[in-house]
N, C-alpha and C positions, 0 to 999 in steps of 0.2 A: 593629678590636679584635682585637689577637694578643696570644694566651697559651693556656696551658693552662684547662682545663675548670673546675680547683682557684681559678687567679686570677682568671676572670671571676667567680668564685660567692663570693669574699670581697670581691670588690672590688663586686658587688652587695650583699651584706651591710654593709661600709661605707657605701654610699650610702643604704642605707635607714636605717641609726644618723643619717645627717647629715640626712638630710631629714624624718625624723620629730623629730629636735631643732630642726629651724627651725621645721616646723609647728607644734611645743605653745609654741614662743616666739611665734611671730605670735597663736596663741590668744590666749595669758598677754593678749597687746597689745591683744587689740580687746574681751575679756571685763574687762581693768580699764578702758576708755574705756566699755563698755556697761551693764552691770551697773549698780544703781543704788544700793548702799548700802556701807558699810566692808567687812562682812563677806562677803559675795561676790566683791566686789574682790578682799579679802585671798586668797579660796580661790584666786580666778582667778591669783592673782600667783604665789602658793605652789607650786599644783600644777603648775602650766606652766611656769616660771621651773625647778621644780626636775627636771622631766622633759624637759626642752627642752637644759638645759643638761649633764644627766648624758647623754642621747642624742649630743648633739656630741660631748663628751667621750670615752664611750665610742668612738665614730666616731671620733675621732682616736687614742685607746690603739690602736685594731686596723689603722690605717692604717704608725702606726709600728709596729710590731710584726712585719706583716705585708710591707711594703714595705721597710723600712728594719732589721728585725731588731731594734729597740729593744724595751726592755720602760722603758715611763718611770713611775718612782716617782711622780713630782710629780702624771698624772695619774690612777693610782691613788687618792691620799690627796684629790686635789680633787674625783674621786668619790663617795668615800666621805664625805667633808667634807659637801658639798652633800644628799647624800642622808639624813644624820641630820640634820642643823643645819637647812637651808630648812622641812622639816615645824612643826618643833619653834617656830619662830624666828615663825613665821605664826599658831601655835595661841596663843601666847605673846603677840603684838601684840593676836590677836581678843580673849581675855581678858581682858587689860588694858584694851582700849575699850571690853566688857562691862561690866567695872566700875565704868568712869568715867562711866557712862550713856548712850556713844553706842546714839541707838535702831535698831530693827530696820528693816529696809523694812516699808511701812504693808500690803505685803500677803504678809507673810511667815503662813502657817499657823499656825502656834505653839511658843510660848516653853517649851520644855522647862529651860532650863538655868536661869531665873528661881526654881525650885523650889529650886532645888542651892544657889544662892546667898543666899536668903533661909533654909536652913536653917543653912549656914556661919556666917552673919553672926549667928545666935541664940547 
């Protein structure tokens, strides 16, 4: 390992963007195989998927950047993209299958959101 003090500590910095986006993707993978209902799935998918992927992401803006002098648009906006849209996009599905009566897990605590929905639909 030769470089300066500057390149080992971005190029440590890199590795930690890429290896914490693998880890919330391997999460993402084994909490939708585990988990036992839509709605936790869905969280598991959402939040990992979207953390997992923006951590790569990021990891590779700084690689190019940093390595190569690039500043690249494309992934900027796929950053930015995935970091609004994946939230949105998961709360939006859970909803939708609230709606349609998929039920809870049988040992979920309790239904707060059934209150909000039965006052809507009056």
């Amino acid at each position: 390992m030769s470089g300066t003090w500057i390149e080992i500590v971005w190029d440590l910095i890199i590795m930690v963007f890429l290896l914490a986006g693998t880890f919330f993707i391997i999460s993402c993978s084994i909490g939708i195989i585990r988990f036992p209902d839509v709605y936790t799935r869905l969280h598991a998918a959402t939040k990992g998927a979207t953390l997992g992927v923006s951590g790569i992401m990021i990891g590779a803006f700084l690689f190019l950047y940093i390595e190569h002098g690039m500043i690249s648009g494309k992934l900027i906006l796929g950053i930015i993209f995935v970091l609004l849209t994946a939230p949105v996009s998961g709360h939006m599905i859970s909803r939708a299958a609230y709606r349609s009566g998929v039920q809870l897990w049988d040992h979920s605590i309790k239904d707060d959101y059934k209150k909000v929905v039965e006052s809507d639909d009056k």
